[in-house]
C-alpha positions in Angstrom: 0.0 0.0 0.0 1.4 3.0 -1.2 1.3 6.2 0.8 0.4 9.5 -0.9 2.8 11.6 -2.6 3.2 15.3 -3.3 5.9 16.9 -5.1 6.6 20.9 -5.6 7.9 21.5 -9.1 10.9 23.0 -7.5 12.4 19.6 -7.0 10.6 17.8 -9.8 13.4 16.4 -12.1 16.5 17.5 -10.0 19.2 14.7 -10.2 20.8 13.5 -7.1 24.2 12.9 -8.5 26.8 12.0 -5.5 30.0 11.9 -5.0 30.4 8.5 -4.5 29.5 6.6 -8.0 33.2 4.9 -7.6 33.4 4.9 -3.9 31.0 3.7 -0.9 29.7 6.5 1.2 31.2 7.1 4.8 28.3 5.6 7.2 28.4 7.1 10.9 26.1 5.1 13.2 24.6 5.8 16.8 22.0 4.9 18.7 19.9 7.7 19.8 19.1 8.6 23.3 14.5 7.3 22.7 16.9 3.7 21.7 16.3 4.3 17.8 19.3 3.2 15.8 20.6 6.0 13.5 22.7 5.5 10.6 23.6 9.1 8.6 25.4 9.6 5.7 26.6 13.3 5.5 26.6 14.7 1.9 26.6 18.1 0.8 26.7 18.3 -2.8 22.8 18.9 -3.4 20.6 21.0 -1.1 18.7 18.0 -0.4 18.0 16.0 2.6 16.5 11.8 2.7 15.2 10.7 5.6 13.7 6.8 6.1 12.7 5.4 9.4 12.2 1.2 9.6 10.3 -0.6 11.7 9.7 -4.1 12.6 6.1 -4.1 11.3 5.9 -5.8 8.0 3.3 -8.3 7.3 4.9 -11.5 9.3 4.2 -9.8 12.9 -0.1 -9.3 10.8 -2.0 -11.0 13.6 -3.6 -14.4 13.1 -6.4 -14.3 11.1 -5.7 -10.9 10.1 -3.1 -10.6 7.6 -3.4 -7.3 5.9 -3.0 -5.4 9.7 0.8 -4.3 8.6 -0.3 -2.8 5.4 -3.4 -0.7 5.8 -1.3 0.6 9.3 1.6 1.8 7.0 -1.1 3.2 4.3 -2.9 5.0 6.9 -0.4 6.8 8.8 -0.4 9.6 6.5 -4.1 9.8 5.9 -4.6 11.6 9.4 -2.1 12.5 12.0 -2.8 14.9 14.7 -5.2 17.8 13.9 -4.5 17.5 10.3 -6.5 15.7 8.0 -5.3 13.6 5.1 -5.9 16.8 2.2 -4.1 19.0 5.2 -1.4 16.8 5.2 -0.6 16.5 1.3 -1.4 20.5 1.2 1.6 21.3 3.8 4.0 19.0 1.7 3.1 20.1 -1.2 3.7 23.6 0.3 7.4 23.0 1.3 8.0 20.9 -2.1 8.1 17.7 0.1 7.9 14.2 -0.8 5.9 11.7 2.2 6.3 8.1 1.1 6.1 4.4 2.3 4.8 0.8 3.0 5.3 -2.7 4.2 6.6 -5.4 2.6 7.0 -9.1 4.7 9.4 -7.4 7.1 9.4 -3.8 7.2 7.3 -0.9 7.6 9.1 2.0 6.2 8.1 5.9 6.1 10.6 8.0 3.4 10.8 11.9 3.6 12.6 13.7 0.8 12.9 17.6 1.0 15.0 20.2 0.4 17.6 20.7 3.9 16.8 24.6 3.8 15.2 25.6 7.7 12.3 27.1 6.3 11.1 23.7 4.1 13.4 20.9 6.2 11.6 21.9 9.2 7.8 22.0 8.3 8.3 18.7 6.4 10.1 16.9 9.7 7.1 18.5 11.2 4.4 16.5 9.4 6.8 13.3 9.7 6.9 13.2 13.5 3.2 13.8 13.2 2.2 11.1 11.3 4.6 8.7 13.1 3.5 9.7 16.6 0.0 10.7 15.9 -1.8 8.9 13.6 -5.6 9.3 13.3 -6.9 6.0 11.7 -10.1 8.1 10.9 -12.7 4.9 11.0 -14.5 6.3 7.3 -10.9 6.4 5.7 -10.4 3.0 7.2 -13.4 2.0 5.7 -12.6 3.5 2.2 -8.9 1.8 2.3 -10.2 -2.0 3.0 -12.9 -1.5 0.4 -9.9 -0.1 -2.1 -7.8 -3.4 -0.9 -10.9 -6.0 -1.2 -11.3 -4.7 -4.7 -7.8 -4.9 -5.3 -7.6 -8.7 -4.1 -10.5 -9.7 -5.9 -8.8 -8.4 -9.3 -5.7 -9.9 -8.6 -6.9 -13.0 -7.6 -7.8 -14.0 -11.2 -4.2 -12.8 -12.4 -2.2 -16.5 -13.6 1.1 -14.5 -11.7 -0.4 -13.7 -8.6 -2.0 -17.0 -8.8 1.7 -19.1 -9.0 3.1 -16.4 -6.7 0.7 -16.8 -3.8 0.5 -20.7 -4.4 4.4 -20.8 -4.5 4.7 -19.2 -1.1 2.5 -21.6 0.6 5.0 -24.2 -0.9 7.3 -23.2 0.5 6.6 -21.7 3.9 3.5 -24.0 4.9 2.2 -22.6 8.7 4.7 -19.9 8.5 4.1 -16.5 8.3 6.0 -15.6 5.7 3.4 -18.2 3.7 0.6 -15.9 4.8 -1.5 -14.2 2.4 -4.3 -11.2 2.6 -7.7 -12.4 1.6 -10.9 -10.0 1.7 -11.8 -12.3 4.8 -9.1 -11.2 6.4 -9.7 -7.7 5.7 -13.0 -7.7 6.5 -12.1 -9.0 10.3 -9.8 -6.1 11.0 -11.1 -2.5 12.8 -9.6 0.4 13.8 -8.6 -1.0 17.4 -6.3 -3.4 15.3 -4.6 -0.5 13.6 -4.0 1.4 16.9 -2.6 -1.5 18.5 -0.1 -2.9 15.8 1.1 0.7 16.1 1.5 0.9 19.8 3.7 -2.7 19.6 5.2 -1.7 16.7 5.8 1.7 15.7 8.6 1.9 19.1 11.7 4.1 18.8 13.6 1.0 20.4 12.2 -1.0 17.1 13.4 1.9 14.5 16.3 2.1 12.2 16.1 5.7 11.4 18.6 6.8 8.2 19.8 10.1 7.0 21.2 10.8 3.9 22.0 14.4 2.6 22.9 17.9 3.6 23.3 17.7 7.4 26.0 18.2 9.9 26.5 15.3 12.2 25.0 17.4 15.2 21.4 18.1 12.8 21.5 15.0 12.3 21.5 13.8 15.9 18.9 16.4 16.7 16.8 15.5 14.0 17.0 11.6 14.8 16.2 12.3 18.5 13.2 14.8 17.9 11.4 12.3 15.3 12.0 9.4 17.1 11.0 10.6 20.9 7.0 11.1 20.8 7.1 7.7 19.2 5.2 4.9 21.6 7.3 3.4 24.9 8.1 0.1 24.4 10.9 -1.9 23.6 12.3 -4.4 20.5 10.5 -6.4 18.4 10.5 -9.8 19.1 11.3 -12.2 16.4 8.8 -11.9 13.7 9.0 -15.3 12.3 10.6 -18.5 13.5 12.9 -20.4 11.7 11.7 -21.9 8.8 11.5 -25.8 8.7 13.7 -27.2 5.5 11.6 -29.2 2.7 12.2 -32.6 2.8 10.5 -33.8 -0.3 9.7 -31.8 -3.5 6.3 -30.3 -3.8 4.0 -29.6 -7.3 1.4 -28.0 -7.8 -0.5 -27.6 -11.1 -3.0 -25.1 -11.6 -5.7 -24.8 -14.3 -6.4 -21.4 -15.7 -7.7 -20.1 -19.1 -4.3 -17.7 -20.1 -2.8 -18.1 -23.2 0.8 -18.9 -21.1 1.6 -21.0 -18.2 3.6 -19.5 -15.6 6.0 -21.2 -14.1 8.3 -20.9 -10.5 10.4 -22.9 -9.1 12.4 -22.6 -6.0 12.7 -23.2 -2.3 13.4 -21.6 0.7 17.5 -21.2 0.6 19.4 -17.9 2.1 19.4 -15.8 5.7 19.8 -12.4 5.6 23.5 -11.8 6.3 24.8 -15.4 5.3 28.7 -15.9 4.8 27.7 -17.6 1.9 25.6 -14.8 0.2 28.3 -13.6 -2.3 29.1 -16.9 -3.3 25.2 -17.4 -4.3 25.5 -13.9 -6.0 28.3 -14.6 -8.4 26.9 -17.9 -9.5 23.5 -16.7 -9.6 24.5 -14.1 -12.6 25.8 -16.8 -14.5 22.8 -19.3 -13.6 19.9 -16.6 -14.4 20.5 -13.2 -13.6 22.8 -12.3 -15.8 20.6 -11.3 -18.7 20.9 -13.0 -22.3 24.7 -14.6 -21.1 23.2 -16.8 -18.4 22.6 -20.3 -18.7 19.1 -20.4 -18.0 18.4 -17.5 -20.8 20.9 -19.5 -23.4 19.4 -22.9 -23.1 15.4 -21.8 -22.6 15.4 -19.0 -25.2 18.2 -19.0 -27.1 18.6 -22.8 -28.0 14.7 -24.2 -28.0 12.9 -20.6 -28.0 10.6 -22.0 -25.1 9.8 -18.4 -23.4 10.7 -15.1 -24.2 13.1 -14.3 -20.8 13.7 -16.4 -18.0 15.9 -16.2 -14.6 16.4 -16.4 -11.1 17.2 -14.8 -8.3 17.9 -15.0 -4.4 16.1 -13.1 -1.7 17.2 -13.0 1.5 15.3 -12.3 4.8 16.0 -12.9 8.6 14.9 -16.3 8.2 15.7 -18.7 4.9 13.7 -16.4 2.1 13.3 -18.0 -1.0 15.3 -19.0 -4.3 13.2 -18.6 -6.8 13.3 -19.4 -11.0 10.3 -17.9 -13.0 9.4 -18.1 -16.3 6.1 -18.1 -18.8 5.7 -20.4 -22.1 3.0 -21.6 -24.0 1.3 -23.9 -22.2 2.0 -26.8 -24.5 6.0 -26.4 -23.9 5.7 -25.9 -20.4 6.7 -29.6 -19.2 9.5 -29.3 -21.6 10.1 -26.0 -20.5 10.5 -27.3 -16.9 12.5 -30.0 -17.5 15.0 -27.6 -19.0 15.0 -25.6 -16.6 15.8 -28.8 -13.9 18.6 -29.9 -16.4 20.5 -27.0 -16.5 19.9 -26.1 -12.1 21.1 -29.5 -11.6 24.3 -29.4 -14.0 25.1 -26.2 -12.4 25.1 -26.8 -8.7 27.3 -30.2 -10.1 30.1 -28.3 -12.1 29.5 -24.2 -11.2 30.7 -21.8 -13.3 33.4 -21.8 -15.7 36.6 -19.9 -15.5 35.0 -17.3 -18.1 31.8 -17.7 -16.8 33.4 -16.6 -13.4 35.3 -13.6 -14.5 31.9 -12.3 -16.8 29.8 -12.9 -13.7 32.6 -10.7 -11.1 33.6 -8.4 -13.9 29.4 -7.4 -14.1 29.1 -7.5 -10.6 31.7 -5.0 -9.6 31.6 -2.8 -12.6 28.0 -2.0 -12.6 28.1 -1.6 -8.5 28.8 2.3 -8.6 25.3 2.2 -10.1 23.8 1.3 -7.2 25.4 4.5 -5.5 24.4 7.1 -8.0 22.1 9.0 -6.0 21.2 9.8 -2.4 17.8 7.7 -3.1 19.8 4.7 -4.1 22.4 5.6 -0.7 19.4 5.8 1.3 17.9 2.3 0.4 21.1 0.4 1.0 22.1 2.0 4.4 18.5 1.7 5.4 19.0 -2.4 4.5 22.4 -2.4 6.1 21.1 -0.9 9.2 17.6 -2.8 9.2 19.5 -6.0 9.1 22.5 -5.5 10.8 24.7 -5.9 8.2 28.1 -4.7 8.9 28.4 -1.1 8.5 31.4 -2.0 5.8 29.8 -4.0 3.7 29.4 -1.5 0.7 33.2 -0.5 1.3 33.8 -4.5 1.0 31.5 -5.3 -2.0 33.7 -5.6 -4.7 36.5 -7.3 -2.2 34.1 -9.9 -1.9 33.0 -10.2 -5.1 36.9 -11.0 -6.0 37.8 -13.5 -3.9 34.8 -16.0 -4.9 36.0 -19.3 -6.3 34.3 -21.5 -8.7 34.6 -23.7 -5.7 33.2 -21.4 -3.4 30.2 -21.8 -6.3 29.5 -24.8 -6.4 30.0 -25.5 -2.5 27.4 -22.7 -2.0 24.5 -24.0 -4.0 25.4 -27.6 -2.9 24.2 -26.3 0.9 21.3 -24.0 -0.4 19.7 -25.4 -3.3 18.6 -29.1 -3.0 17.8 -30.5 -6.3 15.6 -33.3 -4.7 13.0 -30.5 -2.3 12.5 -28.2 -4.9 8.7 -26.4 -5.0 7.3 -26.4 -8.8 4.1 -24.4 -9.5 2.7 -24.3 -13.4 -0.6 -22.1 -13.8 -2.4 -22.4 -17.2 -0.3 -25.6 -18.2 -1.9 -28.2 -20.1 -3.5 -30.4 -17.6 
């Protein structure tokens, strides 16, 4: 659920070059005296200032039987806070060309300010910010309006063929786990405002924020500025764990889904890497080579290229706090898609066998590194890796020691890797629209 946003012309189209394209920003970290963890990057080369503040609210702490809690508590906060209403709210950003946004995804509930660092528009906007973190309203009619938006939504959705294989896969892999959870329009039906008000009292705690800064601030703004957002927040302390750890496959699962679309989508995966893994690079280099490296990785060259059985295929890792899932996707016509699949088996299995060749190493670690300063280009982009270093408690080096680590992977290290995360024999398969 996206919150609502409002941009001044003044800042429409301004590019946030930085000074760091080759070089990983300096990250200062505290922890602020309300128990909020600060991370602030200090640059001055655009009058510009971005300010995200974490929680430990996504949807795998949504209550039982009420899945959908996380997301309409995000949506809302801005809809309401205080004495303002939601059109005050957008009006007073849009005053101080300001830029309010956020959401939830499984683990975190994020709110993101952008605005120019100048008193006389930073201050307003931090304003409104502390508000609608602190103060939110949950108005019961705009809660109404927001779970009729998301039935409708979930209803429309529900007869998509890739929401269909996403949601079955997840419940593959994670059965009676919360991150196998999904919203339904029962569940959103069963939740009120009291829910809303709650999840944000046990949530929403300055001892359970990651609050980063990125932009033109002196270390002692940014301390002030972390302490005064974060202090009317509610008392309370961390987060418990949100999800326990997640019990290993130990057969494969399939699941075959009728459906009138002209393709079949496909995903196969399991649950296969922690947030914060020694093993993560390792996965990462021989994942570009296995599927995400575009038209030069195995999985595009032998689907595509050789038996033109789907226009693009790949894969791809994504970590969480507990085992989050590795995942290969594609879509074919339904009458390749068994011979689609099998190709796709063939060419896992032979990889996690014999990993990457020696040119097929030096590609994948030549792409990796070179096209990392992209990822650095702008405060935005700074702003969303330091706010995942800090969520996760990644070590505050580990941009400085990306390409390093990039380097020293072996084709061993490959194949040793996907040996220990990607069993072959307890893989989920889910085929909507196949031939049945």
């Amino acid at each position: 659920m996206k919150l609502r946003h409002v941009l001044l012309a003044l800042v429409v189209g301004l590019g946030l070059l930085s000074r760091w394209a080759g070089a990983a920003p300096k990250i200062e970290h505290w922890l602020a005296g309300s128990g909020a963890r600060v991370f602030f990057v200090e640059n001055h080369d655009l009058p510009m200032l971005d300010v995200q503040i974490d929680f430990a609210a996504g949807s795998v702490r949504d209550p039982e039987g009420k899945s959908g809690v996380a997301a309409l508590t995000s949506g809302m906060l801005d809809l309401g806070a205080a004495d303002l209403d939601e059109r005050e709210i957008a009006s007073r950003l849009a005053d101080v060309g300001a830029v309010l946004s956020g959401g939830a995804d499984i683990e975190r509930a994020s709110l993101h300010l952008r605005t120019l660092s100048a008193d006389d528009r930073r201050l307003p906007a931090l304003a409104l910010m502390r508000s609608v973190l602190a103060a939110p309203q949950f108005p019961a009619d705009v809660l109404a309006r927001e779970k009729a938006r998301t039935i409708a939504g979930l209803k429309e959705a529900a007869i998509r063929p890739e929401v269909i294989a996403a949601r079955t896969f997840w419940r593959l892999l994670y059965p009676g786990h919360p991150y196998g959870r999904d919203v339904t329009p029962e569940s959103v039906v069963s939740i009120g405002r009291d829910d809303l008000v709650e999840f944000h009292r046990r949530h929403y705690t300055a001892a359970n924020a990651s609050v980063t800064l990125v932009g033109d601030l002196s270390r002692a703004q940014a301390q002030a500025l972390a302490e005064e957002l974060t202090a009317g927040l509610p008392a309370g302390g961390a987060a418990p764990p949100g999800a326990p750890p997640v019990v290993p496959l130990t057969a494969p699962v399939e699941e075959r889904v009728a459906h009138a679309a002209a393709q079949a989508h496909v995903l196969v995966g399991l649950p296969a890497l922690k947030r914060g893994d020694p093993d993560f690079f390792a996965l990462a280099v021989g994942n570009y080579t296995l599927g995400s490296g575009g038209f030069v990785s195995r999985l595009m060259q032998e689907v595509r290229e050789k038996r033109g059985l789907a226009y693009s295929v790949g894969s791809h890792f994504m970590p969480l706090t507990q085992s989050g899932p590795f995942e290969i996707s594609l879509q074919t016509k339904k009458a390749q898609a068994d011979e689609a699949l099998g190709v796709v088996r063939t060419v896992l299995q032979r990889f996690i066998a014999e990993g990457p060749s020696a040119a097929e190493l030096r590609a994948a670690k030549q792409n990796l590194v070179g096209s990392f300063p992209l990822r650095l280009d702008s405060n935005g982009k700074i702003l969303d890796n330091v706010a995942l270093i800090g969520f996760y408690g990644l070590p505050l080096d580990y941009l400085d020691r990306y390409a390093e680590n990039v380097e020293k992977v072996s084709a061993n290290d490959v194949r040793a890797a996907f040996a220990r995360h990607v069993a072959i024999d307890r893989l989920v398969t889910v085929v909507v629209g196949g031939e049945q």
